[in-house]
N, C-alpha and C positions, 0 to 999 in steps of 0.2 A: 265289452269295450264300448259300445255304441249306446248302453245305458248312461255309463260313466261320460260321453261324449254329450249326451239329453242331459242330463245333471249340470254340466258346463252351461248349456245352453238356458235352462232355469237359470243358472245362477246371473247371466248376463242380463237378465230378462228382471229379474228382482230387480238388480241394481241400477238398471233403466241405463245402459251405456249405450253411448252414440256409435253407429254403424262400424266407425271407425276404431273403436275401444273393444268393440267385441270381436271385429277381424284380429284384431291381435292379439287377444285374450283366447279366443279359439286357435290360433295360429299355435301362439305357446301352451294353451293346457291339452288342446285336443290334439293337432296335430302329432304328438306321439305316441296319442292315442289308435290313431286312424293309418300310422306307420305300421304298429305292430298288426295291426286287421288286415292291412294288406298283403303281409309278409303272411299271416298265419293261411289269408284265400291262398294263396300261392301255393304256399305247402300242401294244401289240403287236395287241391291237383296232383303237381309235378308230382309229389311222393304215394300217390295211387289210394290214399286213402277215406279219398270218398269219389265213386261213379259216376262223372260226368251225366251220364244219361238220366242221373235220379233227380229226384226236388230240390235235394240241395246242392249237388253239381250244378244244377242249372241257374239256382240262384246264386252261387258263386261264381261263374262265368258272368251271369250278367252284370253282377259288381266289378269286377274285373274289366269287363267292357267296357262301363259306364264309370269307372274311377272319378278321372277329371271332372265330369260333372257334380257325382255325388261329393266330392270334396271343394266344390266351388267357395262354401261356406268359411274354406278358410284361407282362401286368397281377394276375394272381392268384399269389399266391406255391405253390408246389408243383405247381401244373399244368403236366402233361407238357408234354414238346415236339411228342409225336405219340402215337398211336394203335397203336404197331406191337408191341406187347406184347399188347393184344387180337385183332391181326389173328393174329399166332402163336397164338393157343391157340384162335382160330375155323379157322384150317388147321389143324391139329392133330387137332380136333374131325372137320371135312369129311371129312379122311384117313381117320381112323379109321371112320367110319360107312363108309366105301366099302370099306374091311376088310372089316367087320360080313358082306357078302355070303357070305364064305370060311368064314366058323364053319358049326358041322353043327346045333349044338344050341342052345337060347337058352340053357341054363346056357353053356354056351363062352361066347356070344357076351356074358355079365352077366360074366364073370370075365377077360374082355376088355377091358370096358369099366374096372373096376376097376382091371388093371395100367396102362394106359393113365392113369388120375387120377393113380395113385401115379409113374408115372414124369414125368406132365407135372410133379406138384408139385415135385418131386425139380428139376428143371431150374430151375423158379420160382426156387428157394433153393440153388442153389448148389450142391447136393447128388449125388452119383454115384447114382446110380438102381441100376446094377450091384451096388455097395458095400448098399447101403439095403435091397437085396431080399436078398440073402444073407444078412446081421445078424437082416433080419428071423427068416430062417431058422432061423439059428443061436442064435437067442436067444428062440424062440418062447414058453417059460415063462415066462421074462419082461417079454416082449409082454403077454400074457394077464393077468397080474399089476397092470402101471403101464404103460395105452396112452400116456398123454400122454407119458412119457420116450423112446416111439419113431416121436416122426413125424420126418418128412424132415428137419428145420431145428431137432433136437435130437437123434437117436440121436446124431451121432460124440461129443456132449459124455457120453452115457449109454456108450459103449462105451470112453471112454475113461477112466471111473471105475472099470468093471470090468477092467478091464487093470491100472488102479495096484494093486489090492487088495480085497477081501472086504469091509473095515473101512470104503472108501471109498464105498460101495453108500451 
């Protein structure tokens, strides 16, 4: 069900619809989708045929608990379908601090943290992190000059004005 429910949610995503196009589009394809999921957790209790106390008793209580939430996606227009964009950048985070151990000095370990932001945001937006920290490099005077023309999710439009021309700056 909840493949078939991610399939919906591609599809809304290709078609690039507005918050509001997709509430309703989830509304009518998933939500009878996310009917019968609920009906089937339910059964999978009441009718004794899977143990509460196991793995998946207990991930089925927690759906159960957490319904309205996990189904917010198809009443409020723009709310996600999951959670899994924050759980990426809380692993992300966790990783890194277990890094953190390895550095010698707390400067390392402050200039650590820093590539680490720039390369998550990089990921955020689409952006090559490799590409991004090099330009930076290579373009430091004009880093220092206009910061806002080089973050992650506008250098290549800045790097590529300086490539057409001097005039194009």
């Amino acid at each position: 069900m909840l493949a078939r429910v991610y399939k919906n949610e591609a599809l809304t995503k290709r078609q690039k619809m507005t918050p509001e196009e997709r509430q309703r589009f989830h509304e009518a394809e998933s939500g009878p989708l996310m009917d019968v999921l609920e009906k089937w957790l339910g059964e999978q209790l009441m009718e004794h045929k899977v143990e509460p106390n196991s793995g998946l008793g207990q991930a089925i209580t927690y759906m159960r608990t957490h319904w309205e939430k996990l189904t917010r996606f198809l009443h409020v227009p723009g709310a996600p379908i999951d959670n899994n964009l924050c759980e990426r950048a809380l692993k992300k985070a966790i990783l890194h601090r277990k890094g953190l151990l390895l550095y010698k000095t707390l400067h390392g370990a402050h200039v650590g943290d820093l590539f680490m932001s720039l390369i998550h945001t990089c990921e955020l937006c689409d952006a090559n992190s490799f590409d991004y920290l090099n330009q930076l490099q290579r373009h430091a005077t004009d880093l220092i000059r206009s910061p806002a023309k080089w973050m992650p999710w506008s250098y290549q439009a800045t790097v590529a004005c300086m490539i057409s021309g001097p005039n194009a700056r």
